[in-house]
C-alpha positions in Angstrom: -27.1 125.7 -13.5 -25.1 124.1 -16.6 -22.2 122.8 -16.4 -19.2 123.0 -17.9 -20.0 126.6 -18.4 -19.0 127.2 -21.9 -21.0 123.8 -23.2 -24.3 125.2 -24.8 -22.3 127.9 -26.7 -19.7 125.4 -27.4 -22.6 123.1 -29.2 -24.6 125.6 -30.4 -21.8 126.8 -32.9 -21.1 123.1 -33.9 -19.7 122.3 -37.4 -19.1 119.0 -38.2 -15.4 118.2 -39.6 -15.3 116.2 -42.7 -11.5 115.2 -42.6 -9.7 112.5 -40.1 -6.6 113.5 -38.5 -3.7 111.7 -39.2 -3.0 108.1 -38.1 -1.4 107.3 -35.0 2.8 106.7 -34.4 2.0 103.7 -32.4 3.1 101.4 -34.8 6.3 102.4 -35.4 7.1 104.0 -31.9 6.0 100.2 -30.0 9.8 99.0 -29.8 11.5 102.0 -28.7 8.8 102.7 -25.7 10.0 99.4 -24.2 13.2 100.3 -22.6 12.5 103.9 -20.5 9.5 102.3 -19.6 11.4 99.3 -17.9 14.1 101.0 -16.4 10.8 103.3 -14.7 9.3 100.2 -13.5 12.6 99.0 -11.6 13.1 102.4 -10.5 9.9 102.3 -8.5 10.1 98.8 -7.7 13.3 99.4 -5.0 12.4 100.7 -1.8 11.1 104.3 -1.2 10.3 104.9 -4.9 6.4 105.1 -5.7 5.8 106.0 -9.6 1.9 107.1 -10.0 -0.4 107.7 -12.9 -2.4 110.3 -12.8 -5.1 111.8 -15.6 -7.5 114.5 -16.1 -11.2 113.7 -16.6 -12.7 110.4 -16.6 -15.8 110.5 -18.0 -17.4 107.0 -18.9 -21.2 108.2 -18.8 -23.6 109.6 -21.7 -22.4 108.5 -25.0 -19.5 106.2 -23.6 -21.9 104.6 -21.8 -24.2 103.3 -24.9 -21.1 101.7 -26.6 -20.4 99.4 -23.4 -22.1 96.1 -22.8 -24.8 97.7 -20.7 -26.8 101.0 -21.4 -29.0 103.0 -19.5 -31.8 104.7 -21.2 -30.2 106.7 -23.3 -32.9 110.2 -22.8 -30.5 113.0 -21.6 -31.8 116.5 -20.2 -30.3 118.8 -22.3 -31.4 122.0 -24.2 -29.8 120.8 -27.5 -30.1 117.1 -27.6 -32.4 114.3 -25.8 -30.4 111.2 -26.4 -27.1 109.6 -25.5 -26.7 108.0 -28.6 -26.7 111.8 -30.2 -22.9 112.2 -29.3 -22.0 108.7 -30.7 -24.1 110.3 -34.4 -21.7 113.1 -33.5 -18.5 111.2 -33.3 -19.1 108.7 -36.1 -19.5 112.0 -38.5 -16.0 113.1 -37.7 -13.7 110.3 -36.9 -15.7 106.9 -38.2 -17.7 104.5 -37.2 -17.7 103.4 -33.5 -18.5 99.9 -32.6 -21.1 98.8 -30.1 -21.1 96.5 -27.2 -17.3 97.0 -26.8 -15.6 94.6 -24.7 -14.1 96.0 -21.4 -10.2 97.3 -22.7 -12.1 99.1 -25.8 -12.2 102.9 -24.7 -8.6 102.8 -23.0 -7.0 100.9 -26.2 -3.4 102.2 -26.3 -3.1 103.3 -22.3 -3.4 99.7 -21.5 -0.3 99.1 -23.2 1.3 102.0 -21.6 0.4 101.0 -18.0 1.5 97.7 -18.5 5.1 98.8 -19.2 5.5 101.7 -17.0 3.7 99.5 -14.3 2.8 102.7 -11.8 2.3 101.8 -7.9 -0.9 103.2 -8.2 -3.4 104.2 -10.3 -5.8 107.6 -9.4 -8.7 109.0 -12.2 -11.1 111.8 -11.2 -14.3 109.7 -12.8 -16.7 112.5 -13.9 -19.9 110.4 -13.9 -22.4 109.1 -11.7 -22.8 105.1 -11.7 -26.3 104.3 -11.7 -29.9 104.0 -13.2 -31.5 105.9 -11.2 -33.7 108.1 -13.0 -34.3 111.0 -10.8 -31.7 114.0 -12.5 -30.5 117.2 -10.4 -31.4 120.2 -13.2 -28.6 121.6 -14.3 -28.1 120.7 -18.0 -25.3 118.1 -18.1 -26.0 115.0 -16.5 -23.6 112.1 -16.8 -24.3 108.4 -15.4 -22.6 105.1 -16.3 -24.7 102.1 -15.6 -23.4 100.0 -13.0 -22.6 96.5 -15.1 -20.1 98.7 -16.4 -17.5 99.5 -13.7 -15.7 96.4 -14.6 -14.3 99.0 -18.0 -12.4 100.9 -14.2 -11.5 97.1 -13.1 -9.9 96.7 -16.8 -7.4 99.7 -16.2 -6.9 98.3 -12.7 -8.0 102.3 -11.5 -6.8 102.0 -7.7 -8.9 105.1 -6.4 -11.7 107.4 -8.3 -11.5 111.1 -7.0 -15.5 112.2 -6.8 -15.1 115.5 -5.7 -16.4 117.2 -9.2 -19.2 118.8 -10.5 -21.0 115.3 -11.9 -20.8 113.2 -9.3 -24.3 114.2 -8.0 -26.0 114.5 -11.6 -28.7 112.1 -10.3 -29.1 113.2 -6.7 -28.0 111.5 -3.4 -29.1 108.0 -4.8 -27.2 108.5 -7.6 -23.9 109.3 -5.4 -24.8 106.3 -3.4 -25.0 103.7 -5.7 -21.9 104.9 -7.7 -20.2 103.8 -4.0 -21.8 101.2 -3.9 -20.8 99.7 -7.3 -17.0 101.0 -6.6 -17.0 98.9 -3.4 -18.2 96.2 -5.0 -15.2 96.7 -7.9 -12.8 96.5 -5.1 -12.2 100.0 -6.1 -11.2 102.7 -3.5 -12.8 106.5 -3.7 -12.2 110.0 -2.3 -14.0 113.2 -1.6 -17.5 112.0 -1.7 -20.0 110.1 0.7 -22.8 109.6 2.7 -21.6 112.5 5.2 -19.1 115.1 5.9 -16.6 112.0 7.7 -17.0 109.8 4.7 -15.9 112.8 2.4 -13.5 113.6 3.8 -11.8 110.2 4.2 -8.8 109.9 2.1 -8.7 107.0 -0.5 -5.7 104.8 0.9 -3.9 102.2 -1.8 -1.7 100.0 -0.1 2.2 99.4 -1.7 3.9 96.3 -1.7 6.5 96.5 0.6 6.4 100.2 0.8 4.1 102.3 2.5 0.6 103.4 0.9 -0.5 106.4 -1.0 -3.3 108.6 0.3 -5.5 110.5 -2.3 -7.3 113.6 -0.5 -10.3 114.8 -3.0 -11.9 118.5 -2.9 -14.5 120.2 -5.1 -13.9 123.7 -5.4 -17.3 126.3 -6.2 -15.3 128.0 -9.5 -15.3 123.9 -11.0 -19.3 124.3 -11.1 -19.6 122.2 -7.4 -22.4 124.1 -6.0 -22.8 124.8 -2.4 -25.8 122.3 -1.9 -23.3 119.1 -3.2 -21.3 119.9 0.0 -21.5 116.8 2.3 -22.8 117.6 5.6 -23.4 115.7 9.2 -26.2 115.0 8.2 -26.2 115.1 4.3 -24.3 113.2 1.5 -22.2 115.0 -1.0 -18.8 116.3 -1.8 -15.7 117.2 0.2 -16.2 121.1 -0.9 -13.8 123.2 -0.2 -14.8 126.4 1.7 -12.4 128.7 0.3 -8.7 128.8 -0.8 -7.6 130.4 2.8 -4.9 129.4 4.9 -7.6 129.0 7.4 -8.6 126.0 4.5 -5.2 124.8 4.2 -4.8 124.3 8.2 -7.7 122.4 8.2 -6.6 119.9 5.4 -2.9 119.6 7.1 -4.7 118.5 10.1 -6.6 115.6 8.1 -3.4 114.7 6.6 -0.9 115.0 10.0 -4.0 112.5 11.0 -3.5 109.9 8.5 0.1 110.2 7.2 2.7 108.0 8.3 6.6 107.4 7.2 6.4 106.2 3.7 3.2 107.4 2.5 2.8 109.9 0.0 -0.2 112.2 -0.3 -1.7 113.5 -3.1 -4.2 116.3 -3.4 -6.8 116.2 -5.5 -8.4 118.9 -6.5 -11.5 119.5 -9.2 -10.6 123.6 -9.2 -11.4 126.1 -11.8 -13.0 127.3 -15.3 -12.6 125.1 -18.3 -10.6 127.2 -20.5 -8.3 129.1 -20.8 -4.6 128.8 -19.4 -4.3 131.0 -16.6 -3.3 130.0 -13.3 -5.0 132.1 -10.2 -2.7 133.4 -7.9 -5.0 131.6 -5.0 -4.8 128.4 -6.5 -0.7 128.4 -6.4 -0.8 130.2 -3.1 -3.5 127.4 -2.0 -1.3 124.2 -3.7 1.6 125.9 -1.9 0.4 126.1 1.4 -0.6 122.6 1.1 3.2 121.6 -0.1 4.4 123.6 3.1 1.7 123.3 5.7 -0.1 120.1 4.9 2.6 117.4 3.5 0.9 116.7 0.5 3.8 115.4 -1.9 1.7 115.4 -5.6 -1.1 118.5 -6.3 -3.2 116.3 -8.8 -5.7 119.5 -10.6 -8.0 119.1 -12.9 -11.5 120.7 -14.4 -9.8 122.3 -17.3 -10.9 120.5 -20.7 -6.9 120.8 -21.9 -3.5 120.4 -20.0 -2.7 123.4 -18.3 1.4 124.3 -16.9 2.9 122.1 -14.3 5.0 123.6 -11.2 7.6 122.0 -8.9 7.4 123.4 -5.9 9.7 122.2 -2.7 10.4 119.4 -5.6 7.0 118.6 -5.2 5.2 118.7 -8.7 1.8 120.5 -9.1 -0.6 119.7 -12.0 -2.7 122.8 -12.0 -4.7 121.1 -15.3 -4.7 118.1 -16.7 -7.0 118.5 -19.1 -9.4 115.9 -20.4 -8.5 112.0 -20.6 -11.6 110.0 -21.7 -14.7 111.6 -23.2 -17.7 111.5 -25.4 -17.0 115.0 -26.9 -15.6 113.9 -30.6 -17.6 115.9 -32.7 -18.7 119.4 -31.3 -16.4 122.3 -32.2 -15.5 125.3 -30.9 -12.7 126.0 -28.3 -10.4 123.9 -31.2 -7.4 126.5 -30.5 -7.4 124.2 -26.6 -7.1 120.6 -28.7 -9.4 119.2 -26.0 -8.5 115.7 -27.9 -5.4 115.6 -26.8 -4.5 114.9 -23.6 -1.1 113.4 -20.8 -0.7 110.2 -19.0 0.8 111.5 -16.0 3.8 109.3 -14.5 5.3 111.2 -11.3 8.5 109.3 -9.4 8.7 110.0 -6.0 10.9 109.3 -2.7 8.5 107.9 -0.5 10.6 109.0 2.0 11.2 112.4 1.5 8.5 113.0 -1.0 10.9 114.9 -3.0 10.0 114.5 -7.5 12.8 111.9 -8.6 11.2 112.1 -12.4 8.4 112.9 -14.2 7.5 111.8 -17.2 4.3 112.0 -19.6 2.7 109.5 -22.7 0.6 111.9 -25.2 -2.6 110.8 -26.1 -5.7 111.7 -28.0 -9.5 110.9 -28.1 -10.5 109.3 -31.0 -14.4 106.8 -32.0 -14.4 107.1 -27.9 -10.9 105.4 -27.7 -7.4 106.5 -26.3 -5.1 106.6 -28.7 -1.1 107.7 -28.8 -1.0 111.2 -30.4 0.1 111.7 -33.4 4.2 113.1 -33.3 2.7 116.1 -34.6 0.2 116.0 -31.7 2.8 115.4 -29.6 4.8 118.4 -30.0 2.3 120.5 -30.1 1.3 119.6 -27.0 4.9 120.3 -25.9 5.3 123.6 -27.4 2.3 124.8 -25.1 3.3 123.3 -21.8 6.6 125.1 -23.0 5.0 128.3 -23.0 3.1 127.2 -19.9 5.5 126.0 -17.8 7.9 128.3 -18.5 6.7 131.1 -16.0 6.9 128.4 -13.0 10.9 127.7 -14.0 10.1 124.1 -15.6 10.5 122.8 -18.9 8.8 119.7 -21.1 11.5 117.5 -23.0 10.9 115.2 -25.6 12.5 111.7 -24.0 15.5 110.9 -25.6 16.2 107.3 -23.6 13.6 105.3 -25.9 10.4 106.6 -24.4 7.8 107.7 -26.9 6.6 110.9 -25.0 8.6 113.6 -22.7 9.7 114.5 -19.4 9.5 117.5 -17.1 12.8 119.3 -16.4 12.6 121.3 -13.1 16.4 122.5 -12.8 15.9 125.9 -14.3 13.4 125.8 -11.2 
């Protein structure tokens, strides 16, 4: 089995670009990000408003991994290349060279800024990558692992929770899975949808608020992400919280995890590693399923992701649903093919919410781009091509994507033609 599915054809027709992209707007965009961002910050900060940041793939293994202070051996399993260091060669030829031995802050460079003046209540990634040494690789084609002196780059973002449920998680077997919780522990960082059992799995990540309530993240692999049926946790065997189906039946059995655990205040997000990795359509299961779990379950945020590019968002019940939000960090620079997606570019998700009611208060989104295995603003060209997709994206749910015009340097989501 190789996952993601389109990979080996995706390399296999790689041509190298000889041209860099133009520079970011950062510069000239610093000042005018400032005062949105505050007025977002105080927002959340009075009672019953919980701002979150949310992101698509997280994935700090393979090449990422031989740029930070500590490598693993850098041999990889794949049919096209044996070593890590490979898909820094890969990178360097397109976009420059890429220092070594980064410190901590290197591959989030300009998000840090950006979190620091938006200020979210918490902060959830779904971290595609095993965190460990261990040698012993499941066969499947991909296998991505981060050695564990580097989960303090997760402590640098201040990550509050790492969804597991995906289809790397278990790249290096049950030892694998168990160390990366281990070394997350240790962080102080909280997980969901993976464990030593079916209980553990299924245990929701909880972040504490100041003075508010807390915010529970509920994590599920889905079979059409490339979770196989043996990664399902068990009784008596670790793995993922795999979800059996897209069924009401399915959707009754999460509200009654989340009727469990929820309390007046909290908010609940779903998490959910779900679907193919391109291409833009939505399956009529997956809205019915992110419905039924709006109606049935009273989860507030539908946090998807698998997709390697942002996909249309939905507010439903003024809840908001992120059916893909494409990918956030990654050691992919350099392999073409699928370039009509712009995998490089991704969202910083920033969702307001009344903790109270759960209902969307504002939604707003930071464009960003991949680029020498850093995060970087996009580009204002970036940017609004990125809006005229969700445009075309969005538009069949009744929402709309807006470029800010109150000082913030990326857009919001407008749900009143909803």
């Amino acid at each position: 089995m190789i996952r993601r599915r389109d990979f080996l054809t995706w390399l296999a027709g790689t041509t190298l670009a000889t041209s860099l992209l133009p520079r970011s707007f950062s510069a000239q965009s610093k000042g005018a990000r400032a005062g949105s961002a505050e007025r977002l910050a105080k927002m959340s900060a009075q009672h019953g408003a919980v701002t979150l940041f949310l992101c698509g793939d997280v994935m700090t293994g393979r090449g990422i991994d031989q740029i930070l202070p500590y490598q693993n051996e850098p041999q990889i399993h794949e049919p096209y290349l044996r070593d890590a260091r490979d898909y820094i060669a890969l990178a360097e030829r397109v976009n420059g060279p890429i220092p070594r031995a980064v410190p901590w802050d290197y591959v989030w460079g300009d998000a840090l800024s950006e979190l620091a003046r938006v200020s979210p209540d918490a902060r959830i990634v779904n971290l595609e990558t095993a965190i460990t040494t261990h040698d012993a690789y499941w066969p499947k084609g991909i296998n991505y692992r981060m050695h564990p002196g580097n989960v303090e780059v997760l402590k640098e973002a201040a990550i509050d929770c790492c969804s597991l449920a995906n289809n790397h998680v278990l790249d290096w077997g049950a030892t694998g899975l168990a160390d990366t919780l281990v070394a997350l522990r240790r962080a102080g960082i909280r997980s969901a949808g993976a464990g030593h059992d079916l209980e553990q799995a299924q245990a929701p990540g909880i972040i504490p608020l100041t003075g508010k309530g807390h915010v529970l993240v509920f994590a599920f692999g889905n079979e059409y992400s490339g979770v196989g049926r043996d990664w399902a946790a068990t009784h008596s065997r670790p793995g993922v919280d795999l979800l059996p189906d897209l069924s009401d039946a399915t959707v009754d059995s999460v509200a009654e995890r989340v009727r469990h655990a929820k309390r007046p205040g909290d908010v609940a997000v779903a998490s959910i590693h779900w679907g193919g990795n391109w291409g833009y359509g939505i399956p009529l299961a997956q809205r019915r399923f992110a419905h039924g779990l709006i109606d049935r379950a009273g989860i507030d945020v539908v946090h998807g992701h698998s997709s390697h590019h942002v996909k249309g968002i939905e507010v439903y019940q003024e809840r908001p649903i992120i059916y893909g939000c494409g990918d956030f960090l990654s050691d992919y620079e350099g392999i073409r093919n699928h370039e009509e997606f712009r995998p490089d570019l991704g969202l910083m998700y920033f969702p307001t919410l009344d903790a109270t009611s759960g209902r969307l208060l504002d939604f707003r989104f930071t464009p960003t781009r991949i680029r020498r295995f850093r995060i970087q603003y996009a580009t204002r060209q970036e940017s609004d091509w990125l809006k005229n997709v969700l445009n075309r994206e969005c538009g069949p749910f009744g929402t709309a994507v807006r470029r800010a015009t109150d000082r913030w340097v990326g857009m919001r989501l407008d749900w009143s033609l909803n």
